[in-house]
C-alpha positions in Angstrom: 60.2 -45.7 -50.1 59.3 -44.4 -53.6 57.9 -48.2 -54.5 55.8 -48.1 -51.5 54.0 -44.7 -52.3 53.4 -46.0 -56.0 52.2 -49.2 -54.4 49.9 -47.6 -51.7 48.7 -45.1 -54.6 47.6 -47.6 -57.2 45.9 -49.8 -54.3 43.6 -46.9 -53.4 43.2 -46.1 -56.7 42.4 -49.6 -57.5 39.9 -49.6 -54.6 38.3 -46.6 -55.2 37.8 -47.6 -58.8 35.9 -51.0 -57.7 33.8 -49.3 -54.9 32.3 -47.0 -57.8 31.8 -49.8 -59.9 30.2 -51.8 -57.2 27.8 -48.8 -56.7 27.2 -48.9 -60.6 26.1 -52.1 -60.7 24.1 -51.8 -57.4 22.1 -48.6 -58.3 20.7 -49.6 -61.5 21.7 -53.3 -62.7 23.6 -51.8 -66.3 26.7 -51.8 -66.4 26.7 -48.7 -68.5 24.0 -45.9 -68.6 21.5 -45.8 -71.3 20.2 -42.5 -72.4 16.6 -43.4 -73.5 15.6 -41.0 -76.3 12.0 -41.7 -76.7 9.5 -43.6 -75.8 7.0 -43.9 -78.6 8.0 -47.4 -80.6 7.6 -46.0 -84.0 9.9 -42.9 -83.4 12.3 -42.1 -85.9 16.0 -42.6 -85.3 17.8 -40.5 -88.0 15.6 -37.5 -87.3 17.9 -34.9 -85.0 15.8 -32.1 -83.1 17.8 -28.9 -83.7 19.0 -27.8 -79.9 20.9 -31.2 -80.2 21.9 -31.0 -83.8 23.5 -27.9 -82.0 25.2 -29.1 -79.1 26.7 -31.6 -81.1 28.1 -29.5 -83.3 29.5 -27.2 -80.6 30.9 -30.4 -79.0 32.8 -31.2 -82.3 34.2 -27.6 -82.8 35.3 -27.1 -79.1 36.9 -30.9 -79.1 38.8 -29.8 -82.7 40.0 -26.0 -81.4 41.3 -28.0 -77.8 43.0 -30.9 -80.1 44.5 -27.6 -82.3 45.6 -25.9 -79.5 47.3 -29.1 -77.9 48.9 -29.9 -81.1 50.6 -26.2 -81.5 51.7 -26.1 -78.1 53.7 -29.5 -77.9 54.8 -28.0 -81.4 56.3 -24.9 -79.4 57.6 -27.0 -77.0 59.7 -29.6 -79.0 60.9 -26.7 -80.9 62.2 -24.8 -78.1 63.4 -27.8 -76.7 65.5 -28.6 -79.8 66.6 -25.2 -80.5 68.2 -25.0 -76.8 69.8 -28.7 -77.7 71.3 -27.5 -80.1 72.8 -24.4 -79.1 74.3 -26.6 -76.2 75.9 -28.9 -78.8 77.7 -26.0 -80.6 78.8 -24.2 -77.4 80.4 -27.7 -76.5 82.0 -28.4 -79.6 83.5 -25.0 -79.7 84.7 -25.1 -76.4 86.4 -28.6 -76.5 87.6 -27.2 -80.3 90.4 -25.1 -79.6 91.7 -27.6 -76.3 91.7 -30.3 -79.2 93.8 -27.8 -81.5 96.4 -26.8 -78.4 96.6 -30.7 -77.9 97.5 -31.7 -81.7 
């Protein structure tokens, strides 16, 4: 039953993803959308106007503090994770210590 869900979830999803690519392709003829940034032929390329100069550079410093705050949270998390592992390794071996010594 579980291989039938997964099944039936990545066929829809499979569909789903070719229907908006079929509209894609329909609506305009590129496969991929082109941002025209000017029209006059002679136009620099290298020059930046400063309200996008702007949003770039707030695009680079929000994608940084995200990719900072990701980083120290799986950080956290694996040290948590090990900390508790290893507290349950010394609880076992100290429990299984003195049935070893009553043993021997």
């Amino acid at each position: 039953m579980r291989r039938l869900t997964f099944l039936i979830a990545a066929l829809f999803i499979l569909i789903a993803g070719g229907g908006l690519t079929m509209q894609l392709i329909a609506g305009g003829g590129n496969l991929l959308p082109v941002l025209q940034q000017v029209s006059a032929p002679d136009a620099s390329r290298t020059t930046v106007l400063p309200w996008k100069a702007e949003q770039l550079f707030l695009m680079v410093g929000f994608i940084l503090f995200n990719l900072i705050g990701i980083g120290a949270t799986l950080a956290a998390l694996f040290w948590i994770l090990d900390r508790g592992l290893r507290r349950s390794k010394a609880e076992a071996s100290n429990e299984s210590a003195p049935e070893a010594a009553e043993r021997g």
